[in-house]
N, C-alpha and C positions, 0 to 999 in steps of 0.2 A: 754532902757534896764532896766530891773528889777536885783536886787540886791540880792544875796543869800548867807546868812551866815551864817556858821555851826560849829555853838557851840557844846560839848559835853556834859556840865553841866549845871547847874540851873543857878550857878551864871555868866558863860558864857554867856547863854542866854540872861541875862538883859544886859548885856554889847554892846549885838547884836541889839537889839530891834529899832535903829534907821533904820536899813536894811527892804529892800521890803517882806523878805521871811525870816524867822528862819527856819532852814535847821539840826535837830537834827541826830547829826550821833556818833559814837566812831571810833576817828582815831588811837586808839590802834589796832579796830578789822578790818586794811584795809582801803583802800581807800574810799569806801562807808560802813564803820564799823556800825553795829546796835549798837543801844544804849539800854536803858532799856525802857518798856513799861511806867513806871510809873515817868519815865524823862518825857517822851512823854506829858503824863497828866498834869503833874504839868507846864508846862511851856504854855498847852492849856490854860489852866487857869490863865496864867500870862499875854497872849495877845491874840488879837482879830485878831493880821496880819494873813495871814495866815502861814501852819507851815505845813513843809516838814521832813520824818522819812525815811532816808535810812533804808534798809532792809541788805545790804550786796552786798559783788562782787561773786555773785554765780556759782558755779561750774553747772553744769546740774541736779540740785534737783528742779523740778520744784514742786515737793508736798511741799516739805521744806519748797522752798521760799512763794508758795503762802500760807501757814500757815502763813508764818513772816507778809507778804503785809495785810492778815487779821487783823493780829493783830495789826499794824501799825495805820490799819483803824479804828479800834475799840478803839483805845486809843486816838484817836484826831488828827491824823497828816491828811490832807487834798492834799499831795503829798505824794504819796508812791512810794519810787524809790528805783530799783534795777539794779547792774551788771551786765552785762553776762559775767562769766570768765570765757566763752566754747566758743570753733570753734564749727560750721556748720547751716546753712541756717535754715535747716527742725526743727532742735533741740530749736531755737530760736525762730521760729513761734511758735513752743508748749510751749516754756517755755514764755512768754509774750504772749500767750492766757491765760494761767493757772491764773497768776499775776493778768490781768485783770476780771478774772468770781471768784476770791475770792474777789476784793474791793467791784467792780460795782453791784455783784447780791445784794449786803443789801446798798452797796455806791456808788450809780450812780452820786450821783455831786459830788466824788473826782477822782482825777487825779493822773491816773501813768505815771511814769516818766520810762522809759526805757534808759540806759547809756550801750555806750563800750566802748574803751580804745582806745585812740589815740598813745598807744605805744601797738597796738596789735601783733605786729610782734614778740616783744620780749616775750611776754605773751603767744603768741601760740593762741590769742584767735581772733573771728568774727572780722573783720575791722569792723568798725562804718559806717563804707560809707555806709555798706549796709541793714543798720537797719530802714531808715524811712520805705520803704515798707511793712517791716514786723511788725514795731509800728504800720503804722497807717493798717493796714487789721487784725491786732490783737483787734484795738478798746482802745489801749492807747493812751495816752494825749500828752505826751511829750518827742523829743527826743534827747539825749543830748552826749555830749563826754568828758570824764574827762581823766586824767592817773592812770594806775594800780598804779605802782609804784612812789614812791616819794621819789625820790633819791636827788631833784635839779636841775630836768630835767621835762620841762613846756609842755603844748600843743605845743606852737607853734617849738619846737625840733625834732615835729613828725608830724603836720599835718602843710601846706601854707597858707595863707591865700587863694588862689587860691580851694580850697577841701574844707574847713571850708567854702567858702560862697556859692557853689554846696550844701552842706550839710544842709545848713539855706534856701537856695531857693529851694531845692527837699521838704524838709520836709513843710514848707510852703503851696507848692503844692498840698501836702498832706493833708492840714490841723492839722497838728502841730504847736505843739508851739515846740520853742527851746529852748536847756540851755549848755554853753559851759562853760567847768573849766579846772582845770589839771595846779596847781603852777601858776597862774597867778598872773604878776607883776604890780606895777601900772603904769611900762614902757611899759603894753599891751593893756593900755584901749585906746589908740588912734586907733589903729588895732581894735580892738575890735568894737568900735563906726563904724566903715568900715564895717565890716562883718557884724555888726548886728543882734544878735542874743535877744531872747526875754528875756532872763535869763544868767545873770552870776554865778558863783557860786569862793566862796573864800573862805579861811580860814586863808591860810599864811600868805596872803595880811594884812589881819587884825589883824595878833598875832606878826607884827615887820620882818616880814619875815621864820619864824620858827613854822610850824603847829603844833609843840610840844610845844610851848609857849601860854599865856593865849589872848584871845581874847582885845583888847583893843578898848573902847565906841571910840576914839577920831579920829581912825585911819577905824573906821566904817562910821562915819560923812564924813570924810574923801574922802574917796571910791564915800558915796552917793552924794559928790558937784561935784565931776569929771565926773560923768555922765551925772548928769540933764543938 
């Protein structure tokens, strides 16, 4: 498993830089909160890992978003990932084709990340279960599940490990990559290392337990020995 860690500022960032993935998001604006373009920059410029730029948990704006995924691209992020925080099948093929012909028609070797929410029910929004097909016949990279909401309540509250690894083997079959998040503890990475997915993603884990706390270098190190 690869390690994803999403800082929201500069000096977060270097805090991160031991991690697989720098994962630049604002967890003021949301679960997959965008940050600023020129975060984006400055911290391409600070490493060579590569470096992932949420766009948001998007309602059904798919001009919007793929403006945002544009921009994402354009500033240096090499994963562009976005939310779907809408119900319906048709609605999500369009909005993750859209995503994908504003990175790939100027940035064909980066990678979108498409995510839905493992607490979909309470959100009203698409289960997750049913997004590889529509990732990969949209022509995106990677499909992932995190939670809307971050109350204190984790992926596995809401999805089994029995779904989560359907979810890792459908997408597979597909030809995606994976990436699983949503309040994960480091009492999950044994589950975790079970399911196997190709990406994790964290932020709690690594600010003491509190995603509203600063990122700490030690508890990133941390993370990356429990895996390898």
């Amino acid at each position: 498993m690869q390690l994803l860690v999403s800082p929201f500022s500069i000096e977060e960032a270097r805090q991160a830089l031991a991690a697989d993935i720098i994962d630049i998001k604002n967890p003021r604006e949301g679960s997959l909160g965008a940050n600023f373009p020129w975060v984006i920059r400055e911290v391409r410029a600070m490493t060579n890992k590569p470096l992932s730029a949420a766009i948001g948990d998007y309602p059904f704006r798919p001009g919007g978003a793929s403006l945002a995924a544009y921009g994402a691209a354009c500033a240096g992020a090499d994963y562009i990932k976005a939310g779907l925080m809408f119900e319906g099948v048709k609605q999500a093929g369009e909005f993750i084709a859209a995503i994908v012909k504003a990175v790939k028609d100027e940035h064909p070797e980066k990678s979108v990340v498409i995510a839905g929410y493992a607490d979909f029910e309470r959100l009203g929004t698409i289960s997750p279960l049913l997004l590889p097909p529509l990732i990969a016949r949209a022509g995106a990279d990677v499909a992932m599940i995190d939670t809307g909401i971050k109350d204190g309540k984790g992926l596995f509250d809401f999805l089994g490990e029995s779904a989560l690894s359907r979810f890792i083997e459908e997408s597979h079959d597909l030809g995606l990559e994976t990436a699983l998040a949503g309040s994960l503890t480091f009492g999950d990475l044994e589950e975790l290392r079970t399911i196997g997915p190709d990406i994790i993603g964290v932020r709690g884990m690594v600010c003491g337990g509190d995603r509203n706390s600063a990122i700490q270098a030690d508890l990133v190190k941390k993370v990356m020995g429990s895996i390898r």
